[in-house]
One Martini backbone bead per residue (centre of mass of N, CA, C, O) as a GRO file, in nm:
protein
  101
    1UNK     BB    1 -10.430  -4.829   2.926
    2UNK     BB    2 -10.155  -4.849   2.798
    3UNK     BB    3  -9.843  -4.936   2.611
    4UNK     BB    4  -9.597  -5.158   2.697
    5UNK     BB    5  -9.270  -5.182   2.739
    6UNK     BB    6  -9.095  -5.392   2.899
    7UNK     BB    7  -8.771  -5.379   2.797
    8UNK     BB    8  -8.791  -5.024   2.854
    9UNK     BB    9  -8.878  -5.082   3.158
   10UNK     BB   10  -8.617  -5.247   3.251
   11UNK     BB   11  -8.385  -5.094   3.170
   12UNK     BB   12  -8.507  -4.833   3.329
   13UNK     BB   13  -8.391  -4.967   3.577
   14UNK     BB   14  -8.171  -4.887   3.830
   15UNK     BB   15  -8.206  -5.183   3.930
   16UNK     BB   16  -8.158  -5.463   4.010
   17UNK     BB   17  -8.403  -5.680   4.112
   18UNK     BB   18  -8.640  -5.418   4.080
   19UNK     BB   19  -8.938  -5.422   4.068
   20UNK     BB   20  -9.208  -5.336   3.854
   21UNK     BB   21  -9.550  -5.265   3.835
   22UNK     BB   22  -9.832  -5.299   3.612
   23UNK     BB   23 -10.030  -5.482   3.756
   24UNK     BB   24 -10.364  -5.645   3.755
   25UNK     BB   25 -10.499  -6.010   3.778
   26UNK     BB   26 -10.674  -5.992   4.009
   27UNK     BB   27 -10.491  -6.077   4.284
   28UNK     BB   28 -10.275  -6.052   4.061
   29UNK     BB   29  -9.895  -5.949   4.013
   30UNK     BB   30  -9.742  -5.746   3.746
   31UNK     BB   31  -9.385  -5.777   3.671
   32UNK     BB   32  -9.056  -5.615   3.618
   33UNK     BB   33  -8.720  -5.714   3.528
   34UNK     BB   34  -8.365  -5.673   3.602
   35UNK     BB   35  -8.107  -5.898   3.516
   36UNK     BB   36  -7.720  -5.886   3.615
   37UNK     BB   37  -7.572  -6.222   3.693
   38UNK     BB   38  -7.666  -6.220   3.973
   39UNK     BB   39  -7.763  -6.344   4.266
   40UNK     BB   40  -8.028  -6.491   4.449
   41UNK     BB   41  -8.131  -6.567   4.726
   42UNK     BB   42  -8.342  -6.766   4.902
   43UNK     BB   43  -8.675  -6.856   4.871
   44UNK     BB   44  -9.004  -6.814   4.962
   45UNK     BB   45  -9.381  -6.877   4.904
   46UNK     BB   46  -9.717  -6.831   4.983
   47UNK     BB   47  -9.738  -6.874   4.646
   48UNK     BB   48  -9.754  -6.894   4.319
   49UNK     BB   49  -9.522  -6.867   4.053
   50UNK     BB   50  -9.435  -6.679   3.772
   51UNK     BB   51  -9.174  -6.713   3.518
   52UNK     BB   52  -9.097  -6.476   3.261
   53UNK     BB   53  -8.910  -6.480   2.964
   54UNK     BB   54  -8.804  -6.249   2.749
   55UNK     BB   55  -8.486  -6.189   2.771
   56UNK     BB   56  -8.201  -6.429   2.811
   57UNK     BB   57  -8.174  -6.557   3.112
   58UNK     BB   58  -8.291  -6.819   3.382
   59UNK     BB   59  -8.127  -6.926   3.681
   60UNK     BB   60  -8.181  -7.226   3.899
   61UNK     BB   61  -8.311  -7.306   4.218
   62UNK     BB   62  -8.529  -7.601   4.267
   63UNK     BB   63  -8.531  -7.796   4.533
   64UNK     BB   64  -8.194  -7.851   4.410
   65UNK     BB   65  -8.264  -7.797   4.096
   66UNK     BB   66  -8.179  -7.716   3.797
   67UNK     BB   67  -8.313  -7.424   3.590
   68UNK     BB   68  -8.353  -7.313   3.241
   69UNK     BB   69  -8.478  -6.998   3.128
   70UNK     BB   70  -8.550  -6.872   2.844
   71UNK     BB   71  -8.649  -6.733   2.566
   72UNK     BB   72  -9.041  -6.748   2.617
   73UNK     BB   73  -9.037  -6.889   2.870
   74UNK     BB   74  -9.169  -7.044   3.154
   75UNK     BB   75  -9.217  -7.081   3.558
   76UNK     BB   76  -9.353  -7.285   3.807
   77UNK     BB   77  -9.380  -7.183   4.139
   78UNK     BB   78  -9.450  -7.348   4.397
   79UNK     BB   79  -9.577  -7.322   4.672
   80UNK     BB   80  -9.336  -7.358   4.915
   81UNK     BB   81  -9.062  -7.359   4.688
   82UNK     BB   82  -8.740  -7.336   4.688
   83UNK     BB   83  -8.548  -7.052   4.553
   84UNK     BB   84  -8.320  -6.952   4.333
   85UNK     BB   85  -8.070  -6.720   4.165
   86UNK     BB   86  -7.826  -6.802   3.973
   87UNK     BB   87  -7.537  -6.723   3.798
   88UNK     BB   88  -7.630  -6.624   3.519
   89UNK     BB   89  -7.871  -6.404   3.493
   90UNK     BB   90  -8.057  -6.253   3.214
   91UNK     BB   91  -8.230  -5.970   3.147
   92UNK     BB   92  -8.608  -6.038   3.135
   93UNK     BB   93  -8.851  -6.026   3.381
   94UNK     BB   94  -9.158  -6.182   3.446
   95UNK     BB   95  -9.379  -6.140   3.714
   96UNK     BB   96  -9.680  -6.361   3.883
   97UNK     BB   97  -9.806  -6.295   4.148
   98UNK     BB   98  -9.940  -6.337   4.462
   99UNK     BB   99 -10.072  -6.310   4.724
  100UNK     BB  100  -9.980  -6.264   5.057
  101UNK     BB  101 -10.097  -6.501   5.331
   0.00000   0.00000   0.00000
């Protein structure tokens, strides 16, 4: 595999919120995205998520308290955990979540 820029494949995704995976490291897979500014509903996963902002700033809601992960920074969402992505959200943020079981 060659080398990848993160932020200027985040920044070349047509869609905001529109994950493009990169890669898999054991079961696990690793994905980038860009946020712009709007909110995401409420999700659940049953698997553990971390979330990794590269540029920008990842405004939260878990588990109905507020989290602000900025650059450089990651957040371990935890499996079967509530969280939302609130307004103001905005960057690079790379995910690697399990798979869905």
């Amino acid at each position: 595999m060659s080398v990848v820029n993160l932020c200027q494949t985040a920044a070349a995704l047509s869609d905001a919120w529109s994950s493009r995976p990169l890669g898999e490291v054991g079961t696990a897979c690793v994905k980038v995205l860009r946020m712009d500014e709007l909110p995401v509903e409420e999700e659940t996963h049953s698997t553990t998520e971390v979330l990794l902002v590269l540029e920008g700033r990842l405004e939260l809601s878990v588990e109905g308290a507020e989290v602000t992960v900025g650059p450089g920074e990651m957040y371990v969402v935890a499996a079967g955990a509530r969280h939302a992505v609130r307004t103001g959200s905005r960057g690079t943020l790379v995910i690697v979540e399990g798979p869905e079981g």
